[in-house]
N, C-alpha and C positions, 0 to 999 in steps of 0.2 A: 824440590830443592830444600825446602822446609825442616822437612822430617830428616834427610841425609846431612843435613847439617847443624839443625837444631836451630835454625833460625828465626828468630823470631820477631825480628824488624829489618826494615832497610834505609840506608838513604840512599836517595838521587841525588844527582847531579839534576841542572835543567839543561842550562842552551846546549848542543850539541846531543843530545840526550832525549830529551823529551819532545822537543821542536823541531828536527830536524830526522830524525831513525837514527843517527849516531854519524850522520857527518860534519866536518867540524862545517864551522861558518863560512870560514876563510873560501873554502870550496864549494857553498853554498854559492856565496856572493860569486865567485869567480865564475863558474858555469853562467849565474844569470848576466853577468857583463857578456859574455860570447854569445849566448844564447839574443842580447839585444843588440850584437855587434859595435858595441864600443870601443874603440879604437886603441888599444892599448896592449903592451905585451906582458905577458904572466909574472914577470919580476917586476916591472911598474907596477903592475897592480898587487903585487903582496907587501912589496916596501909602502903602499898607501894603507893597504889594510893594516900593518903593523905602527903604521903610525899615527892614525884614528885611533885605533884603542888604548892606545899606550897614552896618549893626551885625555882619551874620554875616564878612561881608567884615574888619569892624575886630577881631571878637573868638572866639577861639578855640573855639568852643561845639562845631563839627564836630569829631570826633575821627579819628583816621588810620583806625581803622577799623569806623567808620561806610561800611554801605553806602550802596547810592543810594536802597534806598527810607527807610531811616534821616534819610538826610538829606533829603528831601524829605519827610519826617513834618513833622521839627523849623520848616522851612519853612512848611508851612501851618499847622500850631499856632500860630507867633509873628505867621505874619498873619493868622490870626481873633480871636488876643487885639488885636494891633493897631485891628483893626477894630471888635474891643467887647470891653475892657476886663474885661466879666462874667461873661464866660466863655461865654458866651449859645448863642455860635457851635460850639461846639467838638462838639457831636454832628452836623458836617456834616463833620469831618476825616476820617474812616474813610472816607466813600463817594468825597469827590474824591481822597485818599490811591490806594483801588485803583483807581479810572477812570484816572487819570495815570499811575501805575505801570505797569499794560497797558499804557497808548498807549507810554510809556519803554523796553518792552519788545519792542513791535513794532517800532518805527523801530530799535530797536538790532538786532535779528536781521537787518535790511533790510539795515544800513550794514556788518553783521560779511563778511556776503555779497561786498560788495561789497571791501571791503578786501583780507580773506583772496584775491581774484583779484588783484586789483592790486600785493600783495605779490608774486606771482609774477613781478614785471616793475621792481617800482621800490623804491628805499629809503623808509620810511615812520615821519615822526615826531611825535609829538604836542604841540599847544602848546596849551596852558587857563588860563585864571582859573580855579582852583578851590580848596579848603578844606584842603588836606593828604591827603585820603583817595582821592584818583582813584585808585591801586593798587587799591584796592580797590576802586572801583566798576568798573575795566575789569576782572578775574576776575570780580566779579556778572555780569556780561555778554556771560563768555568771550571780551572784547577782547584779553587779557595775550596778551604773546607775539607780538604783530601787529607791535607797532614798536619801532625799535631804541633812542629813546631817547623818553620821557615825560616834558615840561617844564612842570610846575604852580609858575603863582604864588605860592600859599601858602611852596614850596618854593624856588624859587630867590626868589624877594624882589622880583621884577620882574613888575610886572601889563599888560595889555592896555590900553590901546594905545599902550604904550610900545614903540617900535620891536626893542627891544634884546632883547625877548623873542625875536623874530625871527630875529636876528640867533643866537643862542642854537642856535633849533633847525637853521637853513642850517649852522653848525658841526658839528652832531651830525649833520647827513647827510652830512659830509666834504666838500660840494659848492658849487660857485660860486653864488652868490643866483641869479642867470638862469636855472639849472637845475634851479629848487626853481620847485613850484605850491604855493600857498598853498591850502588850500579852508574856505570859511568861513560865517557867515550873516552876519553884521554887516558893513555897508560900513566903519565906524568904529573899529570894536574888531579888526578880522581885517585888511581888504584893503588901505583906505590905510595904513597902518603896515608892510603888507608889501612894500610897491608901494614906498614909502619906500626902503626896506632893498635894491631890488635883484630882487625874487621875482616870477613869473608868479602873476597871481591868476585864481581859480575862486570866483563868489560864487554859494554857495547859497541861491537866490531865495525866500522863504516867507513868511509874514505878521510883519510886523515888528512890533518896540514903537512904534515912530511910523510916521507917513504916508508913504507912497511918494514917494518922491524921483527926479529923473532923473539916477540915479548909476551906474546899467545901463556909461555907456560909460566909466567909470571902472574897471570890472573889465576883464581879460583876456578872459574865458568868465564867462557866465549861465548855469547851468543851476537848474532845479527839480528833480531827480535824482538823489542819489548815482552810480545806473546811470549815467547820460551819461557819466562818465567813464572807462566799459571803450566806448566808441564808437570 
C-alpha cells in the first residue's frame, strides 16, 4: 500500500483498533455480559455503557497510571452499578473483568506484531480519545517504544472527531497529510475527520456500535486485518 500510495507514515487509532481486531467496546463488553449471563437487556446495558463513558470522559476518575486492566475494572463496576444500583451485579465483575482482559491481550500481542514490522518501513504515531494514562497502558502491552509521538485526548485537550487531532499527529510525522494512512475502526471518530484533514484512510472493518452502514467507499482501504497491511 506503500509504494500505490506513497505513503509514508501512519496513524492509529488504539481502543477498538489495536485491542480488540476492530470491534468497538461497547460490543465487546456486551458479548462478555451474555456470555457471564448477567441479567440485563441490550438497551439497559448500552444506556449504561453510554453513561460510564460520558461521565469517565468528563471526570478524572482514571488516573495516569492506571493500567488497562485497572481501567477496564473501574469500567464494568460503574456500569453494573449503573445497571442496579444495589449492588446486585457486582459478583459478575471478576469473570467479565478476566474474559475481556484475555481477549485485550490477544488482539494486542496480534497488532504488536504487526507494527513492530511496519515500523521497519514507515514513521508511526498514535492518535486516541483516552483518559491520561495510555503511557501506561502501551508498556502493559509492550507497545512503548513503537511510535515516535503518542497524541491522547485527555492530554492535548482535543478529542475525536475533531479534525485538528489529526492534523496534530501528520505534524508529528513531519509529513504532508497525503502521505499519512490513517488506520481506524470508526468511520466517524477516525476516517472522515481524517479524510477531512488531507490523510489516506484504512478503516478497520469489525462489528460496530451501530448497524452497518454503506460507508465501505468512503475509506481509502477496508480491511478486517491488521496483517493486510504488511501486503
Amino acid at each position: 500500500m506503500g509504494t500505490e500510495w506513497n505513503v509514508k507514515g501512519y496513524i492509529f487509532d488504539y481502543g477498538g483498533t489495536l485491542d480488540t481486531g476492530g470491534r468497538h467496546w461497547g460490543q465487546m463488553l456486551w458479548h462478555a455480559y451474555r456470555q457471564t449471563g448477567v441479567p440485563v437487556t441490550e438497551q439497559r446495558f448500552r444506556e449504561a455503557y453510554v453513561e460510564v463513558e460520558r461521565f469517565l470522559g468528563k471526570n478524572p476518575v482514571i488516573e495516569s497510571n492506571y493500567t488497562f486492566r485497572q481501567t477496564l475494572s473501574e469500567k464494568i463496576k460503574r456500569q453494573l452499578q449503573a445497571i442496579d444500583a444495589s449492588g446486585g451485579l457486582q459478583a459478575f465483575h471478576a469473570p467479565i473483568l478476566d474474559n475481556l482482559y484475555a481477549e485485550a491481550c490477544r488482539h494486542t500481542r496480534q497488532s504488536r506484531d504487526v507494527l513492530v514490522q511496519l515500523k521497519e518501513h514507515y514513521r508511526l504515531v498514535l492518535v486516541s480519545n483516552f483518559y491520561g494514562n495510555l503511557t501506561t497502558v502501551l508498556r502493559e502491552f509492550h507497545l512503548d517504544g513503537l511510535f515516535s509521538k503518542v497524541i491522547e485526548s485527555a492530554v492535548v485537550g482535543v478529542r475525536k472527531p475533531d479534525p485538528h487531532i489529526f492534523l496534530l499527529g501528520v505534524e508529528a510525522l513531519g509529513l504532508a497529510p497525503a502521505e499519512v494512512a490513517v488506520v481506524g475502526d470508526s468511520m466517524e471518530k477516525d476516517l472522515i475527520p481524517a479524510k477531512a484533514v488531507g490523510c489516506q484512510t484504512v478503516w478497520l472493518k469489525g462489528e460496530g456500535w451501530t448497524a452497518g452502514s454503506p460507508a465501505e467507499n468512503r475509506a481509502d482501504r477496508v480491511i478486517t486485518d491488521l496483517k493486510e497491511l504488511l501486503a
